[in-house]
Each structure stands twice: as structure tokens, then as C-alpha cells.
C-alpha positions, 0 to 999 in steps of 0.5 A, a space after each residue: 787293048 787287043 793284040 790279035 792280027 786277023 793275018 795268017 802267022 808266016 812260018 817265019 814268024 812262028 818261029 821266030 816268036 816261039 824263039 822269042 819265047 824260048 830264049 825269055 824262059 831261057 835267060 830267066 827262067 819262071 820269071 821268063 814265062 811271065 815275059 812272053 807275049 800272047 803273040 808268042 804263046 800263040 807261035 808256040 802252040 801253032 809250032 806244036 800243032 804244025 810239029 805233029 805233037 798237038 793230038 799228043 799234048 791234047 791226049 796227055 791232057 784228057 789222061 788227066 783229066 783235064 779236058 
């Protein structure tokens, strides 16, 4: 069942999910990661973007070759 909310993520909730994310990987390291939510993983990459560093992680990717 879809998750996706047609509304604009808040500022607050952004980071509020992204810290969610954070502290799952945090406490419990890889086994964290599969824990997190695609809400969350959503918050972390808006925070990317809106933090300036998305064009960086999408440049590092292309130098890979992984585009």
C-alpha cells in the first residue's frame, strides 16, 4: 500500500523524518538502514538538495559511472 502524500513536506517534517532516519542508523547501525522508511528516505534527500550538496552527490555519481 502507497505511502506518498500529495502535500508539500514542511520544513519541520523534513527534518524531523531525516533525524528519524539518523538516529535508526545510528542505534543500530546497517541493520538501522533497513529500518527507514521511504518517508524518510525522501526527507533525507530533500535535505540534501535543500542543504546545496544534491548537484555534488549527483556529479560524484556520474564520475562513476553510475548515471
Amino acid at each position: 500500500m502507497p505511502t506518498h502524500n500529495p502535500q508539500p513536506m514542511t520544513e519541520g517534517a523534513m527534518l524531523s523524518l531525516a533525524g528519524s532516519a539518523l538516529r535508526k542508523i545510528d542505534r543500530k547501525g546497517r541493520r538501522g538502514t533497513t529500518l527507514v522508511t521511504f518517508d524518510e528516505i525522501e526527507a533525507m534527500a530533500a535535505l540534501i538538495d535543500c542543504l546545496g550538496a544534491g548537484h555534488l552527490c549527483l556529479a560524484a555519481l556520474d564520475e562513476r559511472g553510475r548515471g
